[in-house]
Phi, psi and omega in degrees: 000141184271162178313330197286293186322307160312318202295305171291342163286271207328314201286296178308356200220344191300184203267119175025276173310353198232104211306146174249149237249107173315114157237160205210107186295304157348285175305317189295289198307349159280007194228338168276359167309321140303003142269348174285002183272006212233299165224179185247166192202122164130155179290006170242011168310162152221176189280143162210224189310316197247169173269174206303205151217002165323136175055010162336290209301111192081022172237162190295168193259143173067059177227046157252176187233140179069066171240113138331058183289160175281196245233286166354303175251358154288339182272298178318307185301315204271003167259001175092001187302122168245135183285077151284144198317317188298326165284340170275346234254287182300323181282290201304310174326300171212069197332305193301306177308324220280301170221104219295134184087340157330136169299333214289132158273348187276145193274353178117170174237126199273348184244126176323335175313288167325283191302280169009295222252352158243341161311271213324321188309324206267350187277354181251034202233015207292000000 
């Protein structure tokens, strides 16, 4: 795991008492602008190359339905993996890495920021 992904974990999750890593649904959703090309988000989506992301957050992995998944993340749902923020955290940095054989081709978003500011976008999306 990179330093950056710690960072965003440690910053997003600390303890109260401990400053925290701004988030901003407003922001995530310009950032998310770069994922429409792929997916949809909102009560009228549909799956189009990626599947929808309405309810991402907390939901089990490779469960939407009449979604194709690659073998990879169809392996991963079935190992119990759930998108919890700290997991979208770690994917959105770098998809290949986090889970190797995935179809997504985008390399990820490289600023803690970035990530941060789209999980909110996608947590108001429950």
């Amino acid at each position: 795991m990179k330093l950056s992904t710690l960072i965003v974990l440690a910053t997003l999750f600390a303890a109260p008492s401990a400053p925290v890593l701004a988030q901003d649904a407003a922001a995530g959703e310009k950032v998310f602008a770069k994922c429409k090309a792929c997916h949809r988000v909102g009560p009228d989506a549909k799956n189009a190359v990626g599947p929808i992301l309405t309810g991402v957050v907390g939901r089990a992995t490779a469960t939407v339905p009449d979604f194709k998944y690659s073998e990879a993340m169809a392996a991963k749902g079935a190992e119990g993996h759930v998108w919890t923020p700290e997991e979208l955290a770690i994917y959105l940095e770098n998809p290949k890495a986090a889970i190797p054989g995935n179809k997504m081709v985008f390399a990820g978003l490289k600023k803690p920021e970035d990530v941060a500011n789209v999980i909110a976008y996608l947590e108001t999306f429950k």
